[in-house]
C-alpha positions as CSV (number, residue, x, y, z in Angstrom):
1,X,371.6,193.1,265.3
2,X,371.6,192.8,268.9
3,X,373.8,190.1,270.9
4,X,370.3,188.6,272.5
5,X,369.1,188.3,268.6
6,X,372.9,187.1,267.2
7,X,372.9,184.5,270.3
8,X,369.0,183.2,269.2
9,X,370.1,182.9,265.4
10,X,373.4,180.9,266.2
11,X,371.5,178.3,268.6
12,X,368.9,177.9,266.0
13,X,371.4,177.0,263.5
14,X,373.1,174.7,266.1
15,X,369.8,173.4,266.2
16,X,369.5,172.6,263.0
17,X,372.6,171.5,262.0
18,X,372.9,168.8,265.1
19,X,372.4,165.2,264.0
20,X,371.3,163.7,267.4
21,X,368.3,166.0,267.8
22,X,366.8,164.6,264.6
23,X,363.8,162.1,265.2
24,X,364.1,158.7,263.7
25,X,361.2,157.3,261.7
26,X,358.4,155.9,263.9
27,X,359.6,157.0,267.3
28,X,358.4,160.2,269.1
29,X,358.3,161.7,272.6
30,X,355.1,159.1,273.7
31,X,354.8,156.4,270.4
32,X,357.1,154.1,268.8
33,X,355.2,153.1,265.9
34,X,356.1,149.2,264.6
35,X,354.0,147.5,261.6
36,X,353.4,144.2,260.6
37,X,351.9,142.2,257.4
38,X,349.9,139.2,257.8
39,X,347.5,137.1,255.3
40,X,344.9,138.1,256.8
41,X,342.5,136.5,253.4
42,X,344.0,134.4,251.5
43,X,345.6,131.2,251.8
44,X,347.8,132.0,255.1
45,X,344.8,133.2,257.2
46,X,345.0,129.9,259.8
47,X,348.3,131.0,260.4
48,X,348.1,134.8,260.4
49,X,345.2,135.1,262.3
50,X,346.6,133.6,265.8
51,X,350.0,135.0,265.0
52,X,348.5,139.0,264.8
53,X,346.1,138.1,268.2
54,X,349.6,136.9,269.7
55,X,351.4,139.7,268.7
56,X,348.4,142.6,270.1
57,X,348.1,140.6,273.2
58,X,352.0,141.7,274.0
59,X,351.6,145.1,272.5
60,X,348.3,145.4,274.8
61,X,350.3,144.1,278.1
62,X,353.4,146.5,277.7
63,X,351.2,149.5,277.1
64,X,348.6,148.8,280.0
65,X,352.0,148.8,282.5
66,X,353.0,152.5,280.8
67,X,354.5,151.4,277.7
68,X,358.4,151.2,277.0
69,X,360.7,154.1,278.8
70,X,357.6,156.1,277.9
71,X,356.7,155.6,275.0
72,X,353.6,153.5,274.0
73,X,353.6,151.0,271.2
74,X,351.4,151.2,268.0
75,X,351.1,148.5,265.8
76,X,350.2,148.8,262.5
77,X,348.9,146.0,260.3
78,X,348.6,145.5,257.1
79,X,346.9,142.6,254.7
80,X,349.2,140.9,252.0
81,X,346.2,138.2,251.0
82,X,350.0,136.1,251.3
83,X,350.4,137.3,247.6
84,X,353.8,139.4,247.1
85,X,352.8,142.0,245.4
86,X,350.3,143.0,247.1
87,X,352.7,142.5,250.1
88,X,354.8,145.0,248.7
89,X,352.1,147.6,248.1
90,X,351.4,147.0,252.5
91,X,355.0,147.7,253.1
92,X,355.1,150.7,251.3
93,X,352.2,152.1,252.9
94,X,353.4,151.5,256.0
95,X,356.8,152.5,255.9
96,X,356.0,155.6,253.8
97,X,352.8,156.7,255.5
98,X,352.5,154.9,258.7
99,X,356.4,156.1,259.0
100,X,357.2,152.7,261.2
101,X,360.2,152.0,262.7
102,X,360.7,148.3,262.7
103,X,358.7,145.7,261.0
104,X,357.6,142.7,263.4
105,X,356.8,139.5,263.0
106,X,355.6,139.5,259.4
107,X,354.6,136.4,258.2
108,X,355.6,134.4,255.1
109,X,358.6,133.6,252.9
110,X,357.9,135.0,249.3
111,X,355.9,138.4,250.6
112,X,359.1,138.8,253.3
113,X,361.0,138.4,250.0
114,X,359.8,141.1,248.0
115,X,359.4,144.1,250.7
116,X,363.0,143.8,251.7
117,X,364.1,146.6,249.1
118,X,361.2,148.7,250.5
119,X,362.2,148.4,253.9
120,X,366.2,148.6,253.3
121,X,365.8,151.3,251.4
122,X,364.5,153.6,254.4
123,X,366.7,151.7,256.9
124,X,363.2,149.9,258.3
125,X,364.3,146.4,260.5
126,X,362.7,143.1,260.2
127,X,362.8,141.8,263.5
128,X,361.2,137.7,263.8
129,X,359.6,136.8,260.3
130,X,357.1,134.8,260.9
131,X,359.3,132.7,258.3
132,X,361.9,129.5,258.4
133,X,363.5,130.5,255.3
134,X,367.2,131.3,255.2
135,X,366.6,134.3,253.4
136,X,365.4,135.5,256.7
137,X,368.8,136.1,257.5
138,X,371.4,135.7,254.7
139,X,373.2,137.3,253.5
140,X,374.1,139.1,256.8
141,X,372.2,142.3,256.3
142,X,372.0,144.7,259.7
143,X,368.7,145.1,259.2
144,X,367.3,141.6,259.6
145,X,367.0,139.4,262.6
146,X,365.4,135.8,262.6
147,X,364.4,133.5,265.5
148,X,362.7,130.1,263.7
149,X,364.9,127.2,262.7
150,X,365.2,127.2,259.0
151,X,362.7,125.0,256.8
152,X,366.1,123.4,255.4
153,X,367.2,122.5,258.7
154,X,364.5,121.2,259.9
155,X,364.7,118.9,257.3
156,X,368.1,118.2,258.1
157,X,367.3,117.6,261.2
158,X,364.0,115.9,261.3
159,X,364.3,113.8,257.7
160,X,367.5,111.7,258.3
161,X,366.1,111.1,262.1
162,X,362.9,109.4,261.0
163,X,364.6,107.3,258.4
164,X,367.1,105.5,261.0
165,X,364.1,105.6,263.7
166,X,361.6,104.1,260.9
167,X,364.1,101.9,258.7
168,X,362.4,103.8,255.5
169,X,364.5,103.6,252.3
170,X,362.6,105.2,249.7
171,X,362.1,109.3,250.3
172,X,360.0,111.4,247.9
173,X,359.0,115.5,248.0
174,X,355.9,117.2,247.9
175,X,356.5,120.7,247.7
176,X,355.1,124.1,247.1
177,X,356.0,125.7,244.0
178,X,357.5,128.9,245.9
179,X,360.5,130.1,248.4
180,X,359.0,128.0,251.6
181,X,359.0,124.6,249.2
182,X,362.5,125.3,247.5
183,X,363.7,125.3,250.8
184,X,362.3,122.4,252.0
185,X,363.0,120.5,249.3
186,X,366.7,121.5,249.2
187,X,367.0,120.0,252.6
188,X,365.6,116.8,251.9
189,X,368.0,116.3,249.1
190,X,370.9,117.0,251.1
191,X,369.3,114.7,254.4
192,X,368.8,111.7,251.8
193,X,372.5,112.2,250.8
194,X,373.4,112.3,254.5
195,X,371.1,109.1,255.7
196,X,372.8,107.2,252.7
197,X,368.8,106.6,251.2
198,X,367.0,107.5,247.5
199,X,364.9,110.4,247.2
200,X,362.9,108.4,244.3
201,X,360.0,111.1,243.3
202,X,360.2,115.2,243.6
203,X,356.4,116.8,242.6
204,X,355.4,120.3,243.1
205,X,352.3,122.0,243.2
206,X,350.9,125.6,242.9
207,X,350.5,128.1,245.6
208,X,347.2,127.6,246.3
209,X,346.2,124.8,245.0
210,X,343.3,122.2,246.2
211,X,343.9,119.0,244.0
212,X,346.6,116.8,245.0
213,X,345.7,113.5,243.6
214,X,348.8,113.5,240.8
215,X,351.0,114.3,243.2
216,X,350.3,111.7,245.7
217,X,349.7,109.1,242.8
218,X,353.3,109.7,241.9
219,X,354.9,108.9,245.3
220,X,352.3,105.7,245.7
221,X,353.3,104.7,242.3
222,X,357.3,105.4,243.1
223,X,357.1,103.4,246.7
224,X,358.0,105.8,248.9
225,X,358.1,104.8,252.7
226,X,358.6,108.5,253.8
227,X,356.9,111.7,252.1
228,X,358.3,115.1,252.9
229,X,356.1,117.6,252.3
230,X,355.6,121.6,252.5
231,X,352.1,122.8,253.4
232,X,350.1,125.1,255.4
233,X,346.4,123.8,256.9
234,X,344.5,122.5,253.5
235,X,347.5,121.3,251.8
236,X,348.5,119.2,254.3
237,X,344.9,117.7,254.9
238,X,344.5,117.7,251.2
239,X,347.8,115.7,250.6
240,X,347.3,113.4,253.8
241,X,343.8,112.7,252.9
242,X,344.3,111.8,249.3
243,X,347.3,109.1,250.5
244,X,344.4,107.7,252.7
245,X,342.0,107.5,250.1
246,X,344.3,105.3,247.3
247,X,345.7,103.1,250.4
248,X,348.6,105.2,250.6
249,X,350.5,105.1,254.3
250,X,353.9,106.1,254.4
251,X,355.6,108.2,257.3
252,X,354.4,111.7,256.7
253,X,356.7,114.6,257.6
254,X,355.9,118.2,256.9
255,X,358.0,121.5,257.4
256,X,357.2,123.6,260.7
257,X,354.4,125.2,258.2
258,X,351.4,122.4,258.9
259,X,352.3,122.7,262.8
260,X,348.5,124.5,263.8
261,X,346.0,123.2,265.7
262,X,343.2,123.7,263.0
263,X,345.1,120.4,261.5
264,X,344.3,117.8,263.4
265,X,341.1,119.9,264.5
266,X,340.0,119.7,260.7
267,X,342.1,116.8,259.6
268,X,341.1,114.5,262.4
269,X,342.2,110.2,261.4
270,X,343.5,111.3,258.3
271,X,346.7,113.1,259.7
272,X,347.0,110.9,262.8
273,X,350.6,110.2,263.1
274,X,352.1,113.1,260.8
275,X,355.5,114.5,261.9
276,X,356.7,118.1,261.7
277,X,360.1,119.7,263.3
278,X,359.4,122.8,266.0
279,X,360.3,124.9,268.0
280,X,357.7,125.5,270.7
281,X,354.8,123.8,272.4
282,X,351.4,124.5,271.1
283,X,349.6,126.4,274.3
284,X,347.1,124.1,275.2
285,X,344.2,125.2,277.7
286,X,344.9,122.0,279.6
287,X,348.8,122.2,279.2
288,X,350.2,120.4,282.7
289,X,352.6,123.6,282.4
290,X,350.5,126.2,284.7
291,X,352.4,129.5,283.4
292,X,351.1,127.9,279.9
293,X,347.8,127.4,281.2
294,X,347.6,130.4,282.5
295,X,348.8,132.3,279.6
296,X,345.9,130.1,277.0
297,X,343.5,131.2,279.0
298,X,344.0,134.7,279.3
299,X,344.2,134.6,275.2
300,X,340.8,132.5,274.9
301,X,339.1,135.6,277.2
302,X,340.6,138.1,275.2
303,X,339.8,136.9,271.6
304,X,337.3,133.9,272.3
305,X,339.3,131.0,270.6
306,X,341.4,128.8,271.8
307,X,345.9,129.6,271.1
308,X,347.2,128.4,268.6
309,X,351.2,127.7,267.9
310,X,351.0,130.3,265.3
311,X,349.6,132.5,268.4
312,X,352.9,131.7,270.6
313,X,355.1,132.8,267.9
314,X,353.4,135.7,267.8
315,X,353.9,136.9,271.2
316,X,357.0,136.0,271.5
317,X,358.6,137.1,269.1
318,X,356.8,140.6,270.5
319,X,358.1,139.7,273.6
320,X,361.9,139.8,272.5
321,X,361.1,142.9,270.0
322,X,360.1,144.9,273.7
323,X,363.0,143.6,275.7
324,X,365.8,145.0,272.8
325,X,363.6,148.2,273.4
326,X,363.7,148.3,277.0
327,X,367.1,147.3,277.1
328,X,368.4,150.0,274.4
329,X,366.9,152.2,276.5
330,X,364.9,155.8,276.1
331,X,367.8,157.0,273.3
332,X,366.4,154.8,270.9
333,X,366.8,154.7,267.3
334,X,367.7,152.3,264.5
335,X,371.6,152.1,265.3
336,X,371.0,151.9,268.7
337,X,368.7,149.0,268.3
338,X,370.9,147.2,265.7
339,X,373.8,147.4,268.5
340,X,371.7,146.0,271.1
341,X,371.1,143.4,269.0
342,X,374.5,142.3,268.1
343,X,375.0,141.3,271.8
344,X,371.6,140.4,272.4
345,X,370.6,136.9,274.1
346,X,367.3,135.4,275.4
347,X,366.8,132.8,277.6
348,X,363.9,129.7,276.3
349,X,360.2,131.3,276.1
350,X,357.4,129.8,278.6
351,X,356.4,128.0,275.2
352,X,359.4,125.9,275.2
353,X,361.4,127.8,272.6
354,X,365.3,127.5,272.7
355,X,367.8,129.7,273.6
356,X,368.8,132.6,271.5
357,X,371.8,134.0,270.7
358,X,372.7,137.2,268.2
359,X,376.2,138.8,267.3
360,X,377.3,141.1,264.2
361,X,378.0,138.3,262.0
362,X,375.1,135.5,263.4
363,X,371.6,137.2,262.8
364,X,369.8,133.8,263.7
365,X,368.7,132.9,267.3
366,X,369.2,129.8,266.6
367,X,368.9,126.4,264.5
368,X,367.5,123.9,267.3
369,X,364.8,121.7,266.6
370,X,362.2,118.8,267.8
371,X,360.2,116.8,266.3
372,X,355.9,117.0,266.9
373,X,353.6,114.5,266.0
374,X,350.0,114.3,266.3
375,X,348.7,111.6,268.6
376,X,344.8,111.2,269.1
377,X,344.4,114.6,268.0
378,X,346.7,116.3,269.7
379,X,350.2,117.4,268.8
380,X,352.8,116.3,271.0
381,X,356.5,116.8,271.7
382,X,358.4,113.3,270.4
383,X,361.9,114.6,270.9
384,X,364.4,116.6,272.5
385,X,365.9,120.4,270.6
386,X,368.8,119.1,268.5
387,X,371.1,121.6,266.1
């Protein structure tokens, strides 16, 4: 053997044998391939649909200025029909053939649930669930990163806040039969304990489901003053509707869930007054804000509908995902991203969102809240962002 061919074989196995030459999942010389799973069909769809348009209007600005130290961003999307199982199916083709490297922005509580061992399991992040649930972030696991104020405390927040404002005395539940309704209804419990009032009636009802008459009937008959309730776009109409059919008009409050345009579009007098806890400004085309303005129109142009909050949510939580990226800088894989993180902060969105903050042991942005309310048709901001 020569000492040209001995050199060549011992630089080869150098090669070989050196870890920081090895490629992490999803991220090559020109791509950085990320995935997300929306309910595209299904029950979620009002919410998913704006949320992905958000999401590809980011992706679509950051690639059109060169992409990220490079590298261009691929999103990958998946449908989970908002049914776990079938959620679990879309993670495992995207993490095992699609090969992503961080899942963004995928939306709902149960079908984030049950791809977490999927995405843990090949060291996959999920960065901004489009979820309130505190399994979003606890326990502390490096791989998860959450930006929404938890359903419970918004209900923490918003429940004991309209009982002092409203003088009401007598609190009952409507919730969902799943994670996003546990949660919700956990925080009531504890805000009733707090506000020193009964919660008189607890009734749940099936994912799904299009009947709410014995439900409703059951707070009516129990004299609530104040109905909590967990809902997306025909729950919430469905419940509200039936209260106003039977003569029933307490203070409605809802978890962060119902806050879309497409309810008061579709509900119209029926949900006039409902409250709901949030934490940005639905991106009106005739917002008085002008970079909002600005922003709702560009979005109406590109997909031919107006924004909706789910749409703002969307894009900014794509938004943070690029700055980490740009920030971590063109050595970028999963460790180096999860350090970034830990020390990560972002100043309020041009939606209004709050302040975020992230460390190694506090993977939530942050717990601030306001309360919404729709007012001739419109939702509009009642209060100011309290923890």
């Amino acid at each position: 053997m020569t000492l040209q061919t001995s050199l060549l074989a011992l630089i080869g196995m150098l090669t070989l044998g050196t870890p920081v030459l090895a490629q992490t999942q999803g991220v090559s010389k020109n791509e950085i391939v990320i995935g997300t799973i929306q309910g595209l069909t299904g029950p979620g769809v009002a919410l998913s649909k704006p949320t992905l348009e958000g999401m590809q209007l980011r992706v679509e600005e950051v690639n059109e200025q060169g992409g990220i130290n490079g590298r261009k961003l691929v999103l990958k999307v998946e449908d989970s029909n908002y049914d776990p199982k079938r959620a679990i199916l879309a993670a495992e083709k995207l993490v095992n053939q699609d090969k992503i490297f961080a899942m963004v922005g995928h939306i709902g509580t149960p079908t984030n649930i049950a791809t977490f061992p999927v995405l843990f399991k090949k060291n996959v992040v999920n960065f901004f669930p489009l979820s309130a649930a505190r399994q979003m972030y606890e326990p502390l696991n490096r791989l998860t990163y959450a930006f929404i104020a938890p359903y419970y405390d918004q209900m923490l927040y918003a429940t004991p806040r309209l009982i002092k404002e409203k003088g009401t005395k007598k609190v009952c539940v409507i919730y969902q039969d799943d994670e996003l309704g546990t949660e919700v209804l956990k925080g009531t419990e504890d805000s009733v304990k707090i506000a020193g009032v009964d919660l008189v009636e607890k009734t749940s009802y099936k994912r799904g489901a299009t009947d709410f008459s014995s439900q409703v009937s059951k707070t009516k008959a129990a004299g609530c003053d104040l109905v909590v309730f967990s809902g997306i776009v025909r729950e919430t109409i469905g419940i509200m509707a039936e209260a106003r059919k039977i003569g029933f008009n307490p203070v409605f409050l809802s978890s962060s869930s119902a806050y879309i345009n497409a309810v008061p579009k579709l509900g119209g007098a029926v949900v006039e007054g409902l409250y709901v806890p949030t934490t940005v400004s639905v991106p009106y085309t005739d917002s008085p804000e002008q970079p909002i303005r600005f922003w709702a129109t560009k979005y109406k142009t590109r997909f031919g509908t107006d924004p909706e909050t789910f749409s703002a949510l969307g894009y900014a939580g794509m938004d943070s995902f690029i700055k980490v990226v740009q920030k971590v800088g063109p050595n970028l894989t999963t460790d180096s991203f999860v350090r970034t993180m830990e020390g990560m902060t972002f100043p309020p969105d041009m939606f209004g969102g709050p302040a975020m903050s992230f460390s190694r042991t506090k993977h939530l942005g942050s717990k601030a809240a306001r309360l919404s309310q729709i007012k001739n048709g419109k939702w509009v901001v009642v209060s100011e962002y309290s923890e």
